[in-house]
GUPA-921449 format. One record per residue (C-alpha): residue number from 1; y, x, z. Coordinates in nm, 2 decimals, m for minus. Example, Ala and Ser with C-alpha at 12.3 -4.5 7.8 and 13.67 -1.06 7.14 Angstrom:
BEGIN
num	north	east	up
1	m0.45	1.23	0.78;
2	m0.11	1.37	0.71;
This chain:
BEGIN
num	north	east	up
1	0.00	0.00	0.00;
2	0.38	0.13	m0.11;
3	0.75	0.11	0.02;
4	1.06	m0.03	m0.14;
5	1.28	0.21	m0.26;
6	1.57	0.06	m0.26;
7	1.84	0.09	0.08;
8	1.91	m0.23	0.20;
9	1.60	m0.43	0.09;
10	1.53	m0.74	0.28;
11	1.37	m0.74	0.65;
12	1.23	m1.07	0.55;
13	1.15	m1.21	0.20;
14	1.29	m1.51	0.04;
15	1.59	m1.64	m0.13;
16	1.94	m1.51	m0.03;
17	2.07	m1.76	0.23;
18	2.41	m1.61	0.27;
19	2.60	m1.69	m0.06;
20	2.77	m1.35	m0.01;
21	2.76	m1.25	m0.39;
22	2.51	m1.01	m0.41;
23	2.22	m0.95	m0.62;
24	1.94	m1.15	m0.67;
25	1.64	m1.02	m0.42;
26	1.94	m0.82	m0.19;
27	1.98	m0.97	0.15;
28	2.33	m0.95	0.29;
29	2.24	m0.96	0.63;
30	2.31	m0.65	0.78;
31	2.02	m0.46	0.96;
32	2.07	m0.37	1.34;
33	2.24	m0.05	1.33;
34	2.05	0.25	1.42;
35	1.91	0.29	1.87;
36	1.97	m0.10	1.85;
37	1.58	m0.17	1.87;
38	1.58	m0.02	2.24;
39	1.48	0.30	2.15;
40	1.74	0.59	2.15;
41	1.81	0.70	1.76;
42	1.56	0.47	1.62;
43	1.59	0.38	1.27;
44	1.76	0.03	1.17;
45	1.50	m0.25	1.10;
46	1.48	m0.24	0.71;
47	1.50	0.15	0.68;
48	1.15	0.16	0.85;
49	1.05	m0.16	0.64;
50	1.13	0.09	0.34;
51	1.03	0.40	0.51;
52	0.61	0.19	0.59;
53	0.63	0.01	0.23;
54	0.67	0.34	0.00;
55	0.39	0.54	0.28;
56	0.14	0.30	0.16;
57	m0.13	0.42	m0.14;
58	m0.16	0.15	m0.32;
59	0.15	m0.02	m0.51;
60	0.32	m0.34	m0.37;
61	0.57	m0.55	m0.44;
62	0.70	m0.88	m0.33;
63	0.86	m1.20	m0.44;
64	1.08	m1.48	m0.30;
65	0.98	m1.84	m0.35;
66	1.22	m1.85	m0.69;
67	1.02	m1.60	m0.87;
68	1.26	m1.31	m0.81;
69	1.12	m0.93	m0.72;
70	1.24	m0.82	m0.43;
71	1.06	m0.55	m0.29;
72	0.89	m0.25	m0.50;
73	0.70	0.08	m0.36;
74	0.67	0.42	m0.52;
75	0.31	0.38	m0.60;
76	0.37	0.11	m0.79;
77	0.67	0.25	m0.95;
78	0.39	0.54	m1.06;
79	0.16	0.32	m1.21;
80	0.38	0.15	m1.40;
81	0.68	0.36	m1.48;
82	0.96	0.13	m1.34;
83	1.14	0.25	m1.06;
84	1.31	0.03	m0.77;
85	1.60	0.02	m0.92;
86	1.50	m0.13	m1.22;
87	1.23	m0.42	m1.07;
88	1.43	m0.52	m0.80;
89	1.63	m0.84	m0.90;
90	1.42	m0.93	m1.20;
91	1.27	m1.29	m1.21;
92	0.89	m1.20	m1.24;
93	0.74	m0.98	m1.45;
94	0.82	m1.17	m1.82;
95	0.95	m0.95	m2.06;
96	0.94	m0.60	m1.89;
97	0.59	m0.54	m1.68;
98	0.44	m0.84	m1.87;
99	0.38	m0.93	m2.27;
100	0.58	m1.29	m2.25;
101	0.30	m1.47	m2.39;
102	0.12	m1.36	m2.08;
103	0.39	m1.42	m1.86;
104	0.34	m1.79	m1.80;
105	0.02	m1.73	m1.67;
106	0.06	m1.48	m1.48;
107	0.35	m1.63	m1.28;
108	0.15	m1.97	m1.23;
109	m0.13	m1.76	m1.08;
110	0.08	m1.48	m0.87;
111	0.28	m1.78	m0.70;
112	0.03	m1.98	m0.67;
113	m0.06	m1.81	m0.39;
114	0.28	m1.90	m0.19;
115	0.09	m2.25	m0.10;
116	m0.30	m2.08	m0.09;
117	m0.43	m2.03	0.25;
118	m0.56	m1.67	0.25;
119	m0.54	m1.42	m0.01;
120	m0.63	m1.43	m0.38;
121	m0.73	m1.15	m0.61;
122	m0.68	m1.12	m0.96;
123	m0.67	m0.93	m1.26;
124	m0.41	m0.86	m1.51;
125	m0.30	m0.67	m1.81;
126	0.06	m0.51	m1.69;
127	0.29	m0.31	m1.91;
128	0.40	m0.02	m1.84;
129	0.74	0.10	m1.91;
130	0.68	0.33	m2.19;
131	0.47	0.05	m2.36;
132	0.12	0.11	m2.26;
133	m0.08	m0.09	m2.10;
134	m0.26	m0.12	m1.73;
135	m0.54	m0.33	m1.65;
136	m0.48	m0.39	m1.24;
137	m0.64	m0.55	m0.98;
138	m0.41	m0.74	m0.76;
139	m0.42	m0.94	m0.38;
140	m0.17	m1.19	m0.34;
141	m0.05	m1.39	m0.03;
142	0.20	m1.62	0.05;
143	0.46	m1.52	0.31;
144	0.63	m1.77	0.53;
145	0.99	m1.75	0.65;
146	1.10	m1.83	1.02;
147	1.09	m2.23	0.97;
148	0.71	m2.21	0.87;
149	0.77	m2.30	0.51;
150	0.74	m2.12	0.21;
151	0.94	m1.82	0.12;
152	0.78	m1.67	m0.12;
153	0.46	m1.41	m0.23;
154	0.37	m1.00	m0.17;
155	0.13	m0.86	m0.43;
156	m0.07	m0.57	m0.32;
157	m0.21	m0.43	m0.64;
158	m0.41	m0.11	m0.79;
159	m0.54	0.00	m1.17;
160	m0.90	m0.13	m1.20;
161	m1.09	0.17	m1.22;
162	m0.93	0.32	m0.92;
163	m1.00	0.01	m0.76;
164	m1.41	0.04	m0.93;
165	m1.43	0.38	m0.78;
166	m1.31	0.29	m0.45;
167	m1.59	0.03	m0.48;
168	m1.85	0.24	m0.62;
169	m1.80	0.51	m0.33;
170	m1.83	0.29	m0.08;
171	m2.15	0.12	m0.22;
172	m2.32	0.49	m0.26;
173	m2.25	0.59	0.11;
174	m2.39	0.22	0.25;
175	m2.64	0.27	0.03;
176	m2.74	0.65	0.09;
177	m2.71	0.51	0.49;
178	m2.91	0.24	0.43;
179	m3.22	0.26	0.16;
180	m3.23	0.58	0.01;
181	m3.53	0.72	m0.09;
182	m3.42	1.04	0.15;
183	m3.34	1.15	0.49;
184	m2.92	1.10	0.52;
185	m2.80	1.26	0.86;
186	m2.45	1.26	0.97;
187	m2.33	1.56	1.19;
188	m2.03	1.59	1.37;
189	m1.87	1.94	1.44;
190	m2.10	1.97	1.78;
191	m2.40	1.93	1.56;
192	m2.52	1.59	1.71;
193	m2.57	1.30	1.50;
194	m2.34	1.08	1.42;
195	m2.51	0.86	1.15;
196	m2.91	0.84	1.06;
197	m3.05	0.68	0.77;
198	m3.39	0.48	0.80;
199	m3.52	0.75	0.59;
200	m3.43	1.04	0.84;
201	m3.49	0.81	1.16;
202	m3.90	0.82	1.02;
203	m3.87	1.16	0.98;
204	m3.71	1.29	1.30;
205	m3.96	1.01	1.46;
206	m3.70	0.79	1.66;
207	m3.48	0.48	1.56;
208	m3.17	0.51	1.44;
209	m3.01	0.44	1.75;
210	m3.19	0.64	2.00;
211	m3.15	0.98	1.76;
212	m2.78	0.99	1.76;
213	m2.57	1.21	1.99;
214	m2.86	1.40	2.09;
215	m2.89	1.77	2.04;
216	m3.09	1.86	1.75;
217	m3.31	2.10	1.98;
218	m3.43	1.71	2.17;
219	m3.58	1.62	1.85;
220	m3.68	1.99	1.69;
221	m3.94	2.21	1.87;
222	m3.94	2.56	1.63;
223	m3.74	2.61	1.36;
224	m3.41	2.39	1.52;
225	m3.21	2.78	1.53;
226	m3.26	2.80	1.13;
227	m3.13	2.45	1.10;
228	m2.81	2.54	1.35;
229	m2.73	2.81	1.16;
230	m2.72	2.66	0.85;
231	m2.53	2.37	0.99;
232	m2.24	2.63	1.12;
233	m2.24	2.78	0.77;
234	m2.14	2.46	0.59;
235	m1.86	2.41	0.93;
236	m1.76	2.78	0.85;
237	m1.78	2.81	0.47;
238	m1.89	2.49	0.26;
239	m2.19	2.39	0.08;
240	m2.46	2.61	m0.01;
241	m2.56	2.61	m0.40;
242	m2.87	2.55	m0.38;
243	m3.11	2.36	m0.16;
244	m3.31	2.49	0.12;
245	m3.65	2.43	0.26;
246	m3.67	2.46	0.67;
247	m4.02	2.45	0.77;
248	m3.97	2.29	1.17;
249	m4.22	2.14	1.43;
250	m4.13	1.80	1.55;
251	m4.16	1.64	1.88;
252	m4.35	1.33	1.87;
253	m4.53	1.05	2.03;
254	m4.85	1.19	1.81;
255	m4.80	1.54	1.98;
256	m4.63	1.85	1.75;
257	m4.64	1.80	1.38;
258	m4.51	2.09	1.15;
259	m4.32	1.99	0.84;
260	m4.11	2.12	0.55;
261	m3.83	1.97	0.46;
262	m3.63	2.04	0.09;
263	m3.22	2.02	0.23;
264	m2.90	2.01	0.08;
265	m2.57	2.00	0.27;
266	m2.22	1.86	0.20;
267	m1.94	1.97	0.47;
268	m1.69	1.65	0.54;
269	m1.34	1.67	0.58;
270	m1.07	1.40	0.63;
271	m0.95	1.27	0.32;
272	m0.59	1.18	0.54;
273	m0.50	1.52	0.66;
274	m0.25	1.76	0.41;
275	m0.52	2.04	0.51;
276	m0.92	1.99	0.52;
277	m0.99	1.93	0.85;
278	m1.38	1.92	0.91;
279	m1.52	1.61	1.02;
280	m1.88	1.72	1.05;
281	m2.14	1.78	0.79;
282	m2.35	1.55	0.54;
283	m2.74	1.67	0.57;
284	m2.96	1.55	0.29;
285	m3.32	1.65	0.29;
286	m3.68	1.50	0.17;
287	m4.06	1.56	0.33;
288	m4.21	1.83	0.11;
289	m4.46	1.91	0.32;
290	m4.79	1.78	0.11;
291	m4.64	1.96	m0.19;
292	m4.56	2.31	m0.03;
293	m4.90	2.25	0.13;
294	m5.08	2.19	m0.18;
295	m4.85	2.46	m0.34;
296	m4.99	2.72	m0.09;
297	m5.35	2.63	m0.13;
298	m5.33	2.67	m0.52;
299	m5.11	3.03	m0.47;
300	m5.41	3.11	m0.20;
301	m5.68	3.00	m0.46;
302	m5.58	3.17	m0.71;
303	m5.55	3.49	m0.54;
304	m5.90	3.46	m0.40;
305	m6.03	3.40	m0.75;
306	m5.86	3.71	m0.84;
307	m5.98	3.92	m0.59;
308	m6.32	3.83	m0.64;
309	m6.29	3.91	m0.99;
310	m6.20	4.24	m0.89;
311	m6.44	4.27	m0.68;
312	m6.70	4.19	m0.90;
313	m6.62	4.45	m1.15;
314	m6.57	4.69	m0.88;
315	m6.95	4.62	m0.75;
316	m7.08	4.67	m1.09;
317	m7.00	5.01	m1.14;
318	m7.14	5.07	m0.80;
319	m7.46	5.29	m0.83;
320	m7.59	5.20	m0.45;
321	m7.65	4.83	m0.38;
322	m7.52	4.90	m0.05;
323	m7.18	5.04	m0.16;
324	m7.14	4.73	m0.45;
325	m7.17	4.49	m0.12;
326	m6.89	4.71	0.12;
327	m6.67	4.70	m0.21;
328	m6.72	4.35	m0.23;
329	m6.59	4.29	0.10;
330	m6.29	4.54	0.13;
331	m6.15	4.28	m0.13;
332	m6.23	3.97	0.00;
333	m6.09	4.11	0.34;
334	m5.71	4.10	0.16;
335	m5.51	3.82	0.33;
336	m5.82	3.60	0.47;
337	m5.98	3.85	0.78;
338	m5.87	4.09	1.00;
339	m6.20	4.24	1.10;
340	m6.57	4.19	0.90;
341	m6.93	4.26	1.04;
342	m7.26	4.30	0.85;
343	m7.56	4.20	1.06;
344	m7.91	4.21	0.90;
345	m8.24	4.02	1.00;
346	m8.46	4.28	1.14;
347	m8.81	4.14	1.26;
348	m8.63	3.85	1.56;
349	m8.33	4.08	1.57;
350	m7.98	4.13	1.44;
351	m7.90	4.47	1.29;
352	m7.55	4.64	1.25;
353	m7.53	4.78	0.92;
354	m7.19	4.77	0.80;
355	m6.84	4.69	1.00;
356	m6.45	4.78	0.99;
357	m6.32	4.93	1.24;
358	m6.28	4.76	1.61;
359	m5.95	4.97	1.70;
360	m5.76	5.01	1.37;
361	m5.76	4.83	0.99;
362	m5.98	5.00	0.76;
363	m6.28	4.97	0.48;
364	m6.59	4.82	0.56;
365	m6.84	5.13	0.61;
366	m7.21	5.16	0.71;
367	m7.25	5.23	1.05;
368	m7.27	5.58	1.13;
369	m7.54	5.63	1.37;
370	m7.81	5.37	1.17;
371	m7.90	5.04	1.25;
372	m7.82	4.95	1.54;
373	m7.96	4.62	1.71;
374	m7.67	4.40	1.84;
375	m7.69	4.26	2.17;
376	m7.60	3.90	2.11;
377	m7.63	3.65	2.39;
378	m7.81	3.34	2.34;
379	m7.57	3.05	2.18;
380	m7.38	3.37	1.97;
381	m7.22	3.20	1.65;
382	m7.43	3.47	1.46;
383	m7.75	3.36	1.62;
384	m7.64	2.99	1.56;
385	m7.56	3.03	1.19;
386	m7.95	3.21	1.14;
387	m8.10	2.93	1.33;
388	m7.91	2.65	1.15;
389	m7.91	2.83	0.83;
390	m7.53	2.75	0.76;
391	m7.19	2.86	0.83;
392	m7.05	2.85	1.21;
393	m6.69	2.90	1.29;
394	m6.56	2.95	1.64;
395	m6.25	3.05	1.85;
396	m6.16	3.16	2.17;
397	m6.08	2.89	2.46;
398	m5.72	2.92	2.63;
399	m5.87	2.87	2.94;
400	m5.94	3.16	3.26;
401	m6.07	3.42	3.05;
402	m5.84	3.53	2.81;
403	m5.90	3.57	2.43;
404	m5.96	3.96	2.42;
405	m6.29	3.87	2.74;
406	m6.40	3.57	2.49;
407	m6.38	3.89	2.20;
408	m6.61	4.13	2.40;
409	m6.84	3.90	2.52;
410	m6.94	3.82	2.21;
411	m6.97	4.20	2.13;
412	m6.65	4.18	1.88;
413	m6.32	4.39	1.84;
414	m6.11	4.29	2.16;
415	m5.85	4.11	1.91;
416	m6.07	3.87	1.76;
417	m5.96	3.51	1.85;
418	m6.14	3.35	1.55;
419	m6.44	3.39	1.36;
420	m6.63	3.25	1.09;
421	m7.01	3.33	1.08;
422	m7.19	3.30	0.71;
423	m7.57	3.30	0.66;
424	m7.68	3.58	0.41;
425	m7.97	3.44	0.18;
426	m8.12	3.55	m0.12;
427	m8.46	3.44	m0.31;
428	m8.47	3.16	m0.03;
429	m8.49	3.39	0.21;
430	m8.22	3.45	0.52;
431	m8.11	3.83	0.48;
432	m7.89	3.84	0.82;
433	m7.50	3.72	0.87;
434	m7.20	3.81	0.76;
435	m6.87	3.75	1.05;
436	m6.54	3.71	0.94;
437	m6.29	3.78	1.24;
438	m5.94	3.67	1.29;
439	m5.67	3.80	1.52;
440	m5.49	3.56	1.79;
441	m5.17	3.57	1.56;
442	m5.33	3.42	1.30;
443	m5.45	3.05	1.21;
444	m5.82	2.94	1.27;
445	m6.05	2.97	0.96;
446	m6.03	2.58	0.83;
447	m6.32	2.44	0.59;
448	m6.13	2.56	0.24;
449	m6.23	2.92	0.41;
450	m6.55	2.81	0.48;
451	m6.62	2.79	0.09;
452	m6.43	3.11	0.06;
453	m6.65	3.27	0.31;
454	m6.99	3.12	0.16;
455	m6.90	3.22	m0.18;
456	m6.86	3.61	m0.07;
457	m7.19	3.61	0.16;
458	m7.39	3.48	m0.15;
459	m7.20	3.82	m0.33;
460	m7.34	4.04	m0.08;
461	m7.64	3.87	m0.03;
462	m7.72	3.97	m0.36;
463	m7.65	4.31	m0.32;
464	m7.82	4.33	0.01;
465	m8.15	4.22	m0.16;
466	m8.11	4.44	m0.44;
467	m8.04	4.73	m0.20;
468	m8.39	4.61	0.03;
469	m8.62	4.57	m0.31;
470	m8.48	4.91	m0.42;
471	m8.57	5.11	m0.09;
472	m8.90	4.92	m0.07;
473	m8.98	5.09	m0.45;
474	m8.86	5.42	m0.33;
């Protein structure tokens, strides 16, 4: 909304009562003089009128119940060329802001609204003053004088596609805050939020009330520092270019779940201040879990493919069968164990034949001393994978003895927490086991490493057999 630009315009509109002479839409009524509104050096009545109207951002202007313009603002003296000057005094719009064969209608409709009850809105094709023309939106409402009746009409008006993008913004944000297919989350400077989306409220696990005002660290288990940080960078120094994907670990109902989530950030600043002032930041982010998930298992498949590709045409220019099976485990080792042991059948025994070391990485070698027959208690996972003639996977209990007590019990390398016990068979018969160990700062062997695991031990099965069948010839 605008200001009149002309000095003098009326405190009140309507019809000039005091037959003083002057000009149509001019009231001759003096304003109270300046400090007469009770306050010392405040401005007289219709220089604030004048000062509020032209403040306002969209253009207005005002008529009394004859027809005659008696207010006009600077924005609508921008949108349509005519200054103050030159509007105030005319008799409607005919022949200047209006084609005349328009102007009929347009009167009937804009004064119309002296007798309506409410407001009315409007659209119509103005001119402007260099001859072009504006389609503008318009609200119109009658305006009563002090007796109650009718004294004429103020027109609030704005071009249509300004109006349209007004419109358009504001259905994007209740729509983005309402049904988007993605999480919205409103942040204010403190980094508590201000506004949640139904989208974010199922992500974050809460409803959209409960979640806001919180700290993010209430919500976020690991992960909530990375998120903080890039919050502050978007405060600090705008939008990233690119999105990000956090992986964080959620507090829920359920227990802990871990999750990736793909985020973009927008930082807000008042639209009403002459410099930005933040008002928080716009967080916009979608569930990618199952993809990066899915994404990891087909990077993590096709490296184990290639490494047993490798392997394989390492092993076959091995001359001992022995040394083909070591090889063959040095590369399945990459990125999948930290620790391997070879134990063959030997009458109702377990043999060590081949290992890495217990107190350092390294190659899987043949023991140096010989056989030697492992001293595995009853229950063993190696002893359980022989009897059941399958794959067994274990890991160490959190509870009084620790992991490295659960490790040498079991007569493994004091940093095994997991481990992952595969049958060797060959020709139908079972050759001994093969144990896959895994560190405490690792993950548990799942069942996609079970396959993994099976597909290696029937590798060195292979070459266990062929090394047993060649000593038996010699």
């Amino acid at each position: 909304m605008g200001a009149s630009r002309s000095s003098g315009t009326t405190d009140e509109i309507g019809p000039d009562e005091d037959s003083g002479g002057g000009p149509p839409g001019r009231s001759t009524v003096p304003g109270p003089p300046a400090g007469e509104d009770g306050l010392p050096g405040a401005p007289a009545g219709s220089e604030l009128l004048a000062a509020l109207l032209d403040g306002m951002d969209a253009a207005l202007c005002a008529f009394d119940a004859a027809g005659t313009v008696t207010h006009w603002n600077r924005e609508a003296e921008r949108i349509l060329g005519w200054t103050a000057e030159e509007a105030v005094g005319r008799s409607g719009f005919a022949g200047w802001a209006v084609r005349r064969a328009d102007a009929d209608e347009v009167r009937t409709r804009l004064m119309s609204a002296m007798d309506a009850p409410g407001r009315q809105v409007h659209e119509f094709a103005l001119l402007r003053k260099d001859g072009g023309r504006v389609l503008v939106r318009t609200q119109s409402a009658g305006v009563r004088g002090a007796d109650g009746r009718p004294a004429g009409v103020y027109c609030a008006f704005s071009e249509v596609h300004a109006q349209i993008d007004l419109e358009r913004a504001i259905a994007l944000s209740e729509a983005l805050l309402e049904d988007a297919s993605w999480g919205v989350v409103l942040v204010d400077v403190d980094l508590r939020p201000t506004v949640v989306n139904a989208y974010a409220a199922r992500a974050l696990g809460g409803s959209r009330t409960r979640l806001l005002g919180r700290p993010l660290g209430d919500l976020v288990v690991q992960g909530v520092e990375e998120l903080e940080a890039a919050l502050h960078h978007v405060l600090a120094e705008g939008a990233p270019s690119a999105p990000a994907e956090l992986w964080v670990t959620l507090r829920t109902a359920e227990g802990e779940r871990r999750r990736c989530w793909r985020s973009g950030f927008l930082r807000l600043a008042s639209p009403l201040a002459e410099e930005p002032v933040p008002l928080g930041v716009g967080w916009l982010f979608r569930d990618v879990t199952a993809a990066k998930l899915a994404e990891q298992e087909a990077d993590r498949l096709r490296f184990r493919a290639s490494q047993l590709h490798r392997a394989a045409r390492t092993a076959s220019e091995c001359e001992e069968p022995m040394e083909a099976a070591t090889s063959l485990l040095d590369f399945a080792l990459a990125g999948f164990a930290d620790h391997v042991l070879v134990d063959l059948v030997a009458g109702e025994r377990l043999v060590r034949t081949a290992a890495t070391p217990f107190d350092a990485p390294g190659p899987c070698l043949p023991v140096s001393t010989g056989a030697i027959p492992t001293r595995y208690a009853p229950g063993h996972p190696a002893l359980q994978a022989v009897e059941r003639t399958g794959t067994v996977r274990a890991s160490g209990a959190a509870g009084a003895a620790g992991p490295a007590e659960w490790a040498v019990e079991r007569r493994w390398p004091r940093d095994a927490a997991h481990a992952l016990c595969a049958v060797l068979r060959s020709r139908g018969r079972t050759l001994g086991v093969l144990t896959f160990l895994r560190a405490a700062n690792r993950a548990a062997f799942e069942r996609t490493d079970t396959a993994y695991a099976e597909t290696v031990a029937a590798r060195v099965a292979g070459a266990v057999d062929l090394a047993q069948a060649t000593a038996q010839e010699r």
